[in-house]
C-alpha positions in Angstrom: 104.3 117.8 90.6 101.5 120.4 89.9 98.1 119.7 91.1 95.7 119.3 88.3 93.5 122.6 87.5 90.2 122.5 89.0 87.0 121.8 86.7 83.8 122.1 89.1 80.0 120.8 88.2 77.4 120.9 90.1 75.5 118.3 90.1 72.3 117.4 91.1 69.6 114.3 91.5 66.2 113.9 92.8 65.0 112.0 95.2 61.3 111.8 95.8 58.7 109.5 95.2 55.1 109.3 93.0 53.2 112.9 93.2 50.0 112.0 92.3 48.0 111.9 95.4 44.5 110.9 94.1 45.9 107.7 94.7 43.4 104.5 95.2 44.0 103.2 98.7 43.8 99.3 97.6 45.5 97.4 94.9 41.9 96.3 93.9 41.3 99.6 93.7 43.3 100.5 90.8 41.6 100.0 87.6 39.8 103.7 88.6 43.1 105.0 87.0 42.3 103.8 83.8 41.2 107.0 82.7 43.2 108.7 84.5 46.7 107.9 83.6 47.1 111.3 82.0 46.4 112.9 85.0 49.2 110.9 87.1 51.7 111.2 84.0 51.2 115.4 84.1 51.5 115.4 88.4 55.2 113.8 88.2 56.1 115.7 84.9 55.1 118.7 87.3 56.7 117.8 90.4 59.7 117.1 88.3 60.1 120.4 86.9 59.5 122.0 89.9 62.6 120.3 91.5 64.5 121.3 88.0 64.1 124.5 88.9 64.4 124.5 92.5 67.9 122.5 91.0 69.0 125.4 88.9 68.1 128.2 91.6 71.2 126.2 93.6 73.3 126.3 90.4 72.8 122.6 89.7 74.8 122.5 85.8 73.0 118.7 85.6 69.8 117.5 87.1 69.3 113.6 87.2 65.6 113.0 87.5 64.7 109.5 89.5 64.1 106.2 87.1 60.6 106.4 85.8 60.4 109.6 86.9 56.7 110.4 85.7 54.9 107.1 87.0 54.9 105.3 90.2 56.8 102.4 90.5 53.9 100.2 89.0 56.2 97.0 88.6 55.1 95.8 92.1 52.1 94.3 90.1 51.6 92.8 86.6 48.6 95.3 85.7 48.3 95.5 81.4 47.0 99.0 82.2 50.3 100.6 83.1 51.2 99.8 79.5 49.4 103.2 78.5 52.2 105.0 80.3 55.0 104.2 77.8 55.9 107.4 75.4 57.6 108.3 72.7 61.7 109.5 74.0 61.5 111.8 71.2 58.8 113.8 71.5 56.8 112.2 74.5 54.7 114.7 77.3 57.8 113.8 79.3 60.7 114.5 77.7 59.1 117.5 76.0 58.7 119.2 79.1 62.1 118.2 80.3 63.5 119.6 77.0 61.9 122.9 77.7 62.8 123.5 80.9 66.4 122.6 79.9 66.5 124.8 77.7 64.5 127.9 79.6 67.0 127.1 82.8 70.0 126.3 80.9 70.5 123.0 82.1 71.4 119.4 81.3 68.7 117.1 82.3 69.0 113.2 82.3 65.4 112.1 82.2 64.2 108.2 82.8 61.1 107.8 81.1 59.4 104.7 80.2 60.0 104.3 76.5 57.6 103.1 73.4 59.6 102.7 70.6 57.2 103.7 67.4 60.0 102.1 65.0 59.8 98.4 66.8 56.8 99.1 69.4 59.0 97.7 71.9 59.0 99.4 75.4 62.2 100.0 77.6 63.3 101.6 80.5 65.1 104.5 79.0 67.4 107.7 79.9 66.9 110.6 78.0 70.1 113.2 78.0 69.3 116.8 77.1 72.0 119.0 76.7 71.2 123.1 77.8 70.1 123.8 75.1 67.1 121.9 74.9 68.4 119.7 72.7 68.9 115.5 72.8 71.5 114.2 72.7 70.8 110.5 72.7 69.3 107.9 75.2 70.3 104.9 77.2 68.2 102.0 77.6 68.6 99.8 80.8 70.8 96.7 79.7 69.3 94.3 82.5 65.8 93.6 83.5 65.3 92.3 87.3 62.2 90.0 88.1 62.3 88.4 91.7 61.3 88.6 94.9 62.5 90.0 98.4 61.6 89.8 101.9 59.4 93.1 101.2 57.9 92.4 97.9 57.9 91.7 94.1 59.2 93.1 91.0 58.1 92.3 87.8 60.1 95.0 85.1 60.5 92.1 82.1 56.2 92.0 81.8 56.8 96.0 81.1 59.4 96.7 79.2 62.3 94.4 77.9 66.7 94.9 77.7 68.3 97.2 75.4 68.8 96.1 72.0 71.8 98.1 71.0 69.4 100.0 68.3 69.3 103.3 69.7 68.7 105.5 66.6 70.4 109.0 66.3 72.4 109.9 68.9 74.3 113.0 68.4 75.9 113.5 71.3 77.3 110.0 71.9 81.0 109.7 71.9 81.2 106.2 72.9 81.6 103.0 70.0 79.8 100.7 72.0 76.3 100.8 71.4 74.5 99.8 74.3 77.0 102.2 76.2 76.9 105.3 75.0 78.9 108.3 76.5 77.2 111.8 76.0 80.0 114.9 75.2 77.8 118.0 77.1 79.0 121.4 78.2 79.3 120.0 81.7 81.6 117.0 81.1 81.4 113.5 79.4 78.1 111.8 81.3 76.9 108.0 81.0 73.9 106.3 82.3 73.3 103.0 84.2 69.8 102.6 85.4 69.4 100.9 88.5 69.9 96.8 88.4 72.6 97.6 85.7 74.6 98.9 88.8 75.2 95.5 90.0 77.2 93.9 86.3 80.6 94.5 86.4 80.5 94.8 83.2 78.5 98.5 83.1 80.7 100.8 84.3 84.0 99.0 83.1 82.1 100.3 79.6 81.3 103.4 80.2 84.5 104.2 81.1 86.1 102.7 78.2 83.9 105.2 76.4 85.0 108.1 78.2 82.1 109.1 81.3 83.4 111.5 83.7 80.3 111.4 85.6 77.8 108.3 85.0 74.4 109.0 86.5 72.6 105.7 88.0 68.7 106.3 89.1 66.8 103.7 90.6 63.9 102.4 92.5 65.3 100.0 94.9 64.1 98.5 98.0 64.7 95.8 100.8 67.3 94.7 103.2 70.3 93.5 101.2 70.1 96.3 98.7 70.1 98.8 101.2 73.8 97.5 102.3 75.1 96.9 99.1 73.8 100.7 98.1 75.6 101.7 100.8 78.7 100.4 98.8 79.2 99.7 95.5 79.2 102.9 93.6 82.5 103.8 95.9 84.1 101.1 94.9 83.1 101.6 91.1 83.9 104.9 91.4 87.6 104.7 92.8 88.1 101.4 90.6 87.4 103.3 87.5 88.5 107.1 88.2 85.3 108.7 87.6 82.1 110.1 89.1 79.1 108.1 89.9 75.9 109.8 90.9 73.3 107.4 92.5 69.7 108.3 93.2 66.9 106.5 94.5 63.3 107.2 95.1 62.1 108.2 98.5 59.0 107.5 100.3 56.1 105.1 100.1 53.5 105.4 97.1 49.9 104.2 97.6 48.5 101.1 97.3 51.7 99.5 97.3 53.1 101.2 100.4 56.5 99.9 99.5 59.0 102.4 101.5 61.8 103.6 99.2 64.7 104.2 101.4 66.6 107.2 99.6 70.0 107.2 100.1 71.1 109.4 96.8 75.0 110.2 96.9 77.6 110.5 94.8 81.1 108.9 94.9 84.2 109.6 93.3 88.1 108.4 92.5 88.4 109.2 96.0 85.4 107.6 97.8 82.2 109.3 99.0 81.6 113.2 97.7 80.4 115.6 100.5 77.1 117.0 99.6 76.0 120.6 99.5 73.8 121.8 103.0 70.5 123.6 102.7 69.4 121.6 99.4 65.8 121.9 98.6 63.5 118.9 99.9 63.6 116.3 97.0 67.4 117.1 95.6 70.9 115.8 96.6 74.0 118.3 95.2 77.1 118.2 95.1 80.0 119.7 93.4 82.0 117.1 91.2 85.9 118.3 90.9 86.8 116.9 87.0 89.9 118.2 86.7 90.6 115.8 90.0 90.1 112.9 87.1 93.6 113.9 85.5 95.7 114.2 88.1 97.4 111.4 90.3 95.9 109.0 92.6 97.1 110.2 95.7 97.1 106.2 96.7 99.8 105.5 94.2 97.7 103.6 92.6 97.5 103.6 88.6 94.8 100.7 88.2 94.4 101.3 84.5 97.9 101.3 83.9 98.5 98.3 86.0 95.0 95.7 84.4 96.1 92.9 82.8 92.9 92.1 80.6 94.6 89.1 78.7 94.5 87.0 82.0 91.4 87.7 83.3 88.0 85.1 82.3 86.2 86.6 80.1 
């Protein structure tokens, strides 16, 4: 049997936390960024496309930026001011300085923003894909909002933004029938999105495969004891029980006032378990080289799980 031709992508993701360091040192404290939201919005757009292009110096063909990638995580705290964050995915400061440096540096960039929908003025937490030319190619909006508590802290996403309604406008890259799935065709290779708590629904990947991914790209902002493990875990599995590339980044660091530690952890797994990352990455990135044409050939396990399902059986 001939091995299947190799189809290499490099592939990278950010990990890093909130670059605005004018940061108020108390909770109390921060109504003084009121007026200066702008100011934090422009420090993460910065830092971002700095690690874009640090990204493309190392040959990086896709750079995943973090979820919420120009705010801090301001879900910690139900604050009404944070609301002046959320931007237009079309034409938003954010995504129009990701679509420039895509196109400048020739690379596809997946960038979460936090979305304001000028057609429903709903908000959502929302991936951007941008294809090398600058152009978009559609968006993802995250399909499950968490709101809980663990031994560290809070979360409160549903006061900020709400689920994905399906309605995600023009989407010309999207290859995928399901319509709160969609599959981007790029240059680089077929790429879905699932955005951090949509990692833990079984239901997520089994669709983004069914709409073709080759590589689905899952940022987050995840913290605390029991996520750390599962982390640890669940994208391998995902990744060998659907035959595809999962790339999974988190933010790093702690981010004034909160001072909630992000642990990291970005890696990627694939049909084969855990992908070996690339040595001497810049500070802030995680690379590796992703093998597609390893998605075509035969399990070396013997296994053939999408051969062998028996969807009629299983509970719906």
């Amino acid at each position: 049997m001939n091995a299947p031709s190799q189809r290499i992508v490099r592939v990278a993701l950010t990990e890093t936390c909130n670059a605005y360091r004018p940061m108020p040192a108390t909770i109390d404290g921060l109504g003084a960024l009121a007026d200066r939201l702008g100011e934090v919005r422009a420090a993460n757009i910065a830092h971002n496309m700095d690690l874009v292009d640090r990204a493309a110096d190392h040959g990086a063909q896709i750079v995943g930026l973090g979820e919420l990638c120009s705010a801090p995580y301001f879900a910690l705290v139900r604050d009404r001011m944070w609301l002046a964050l959320a931007e237009d995915a079309a034409a938003g400061p954010s995504v129009s300085a990701c679509r420039e440096r895509a196109r400048a540096r020739g690379v596809c960039v997946v960038a979460p923003i936090f979305e304001d929908d000028p057609v429903s003025g709903r908000r959502f937490n929302t991936a951007v894909v941008i294809d090398e030319r600058g152009e978009i190619l559609g968006k993802y909006r995250k399909t499950h909002i968490p709101e809980g508590q663990n031994e560290l802290g809070s979360f409160h996403e549903s006061f900020y933004y709400g689920p994905s309604d399906g309605e995600l406008g023009e989407m010309p890259g999207n290859v995928a029938q399901n319509p709160f799935f969609p599959v981007f065709e790029t240059r680089f290779g077929r790429l879905g999105v699932a955005i951090c708590y949509d990692r833990h629904f079984e239901g997520v990947v089994r669709s983004l495969a069914a709409g073709g991914a080759q590589i689905i790209l899952s940022p987050a902002i995840t913290f605390g004891a029991k996520s750390r493990r599962v982390w640890e875990q669940e994208f391998e599995v995902d990744a060998v029980r659907h035959r595809l590339y999962i790339a999974g980044s988190n933010r790093r660091g702690a981010e004034a006032p909160w001072n909630q530690d992000f642990f990291g952890g970005s890696y990627f797994a694939g049909p084969n378990g855990r992908v070996p990352t690339i040595a001497g990455a810049p500070a802030g990135l995680v690379i590796a080289d992703l093998d597609l044409g390893a998605l075509a050939g035969t399990d070396p396990s013997g296994w053939d799980l999408g051969r062998d399902r028996r969807p009629g059986i299983y509970s719906p």
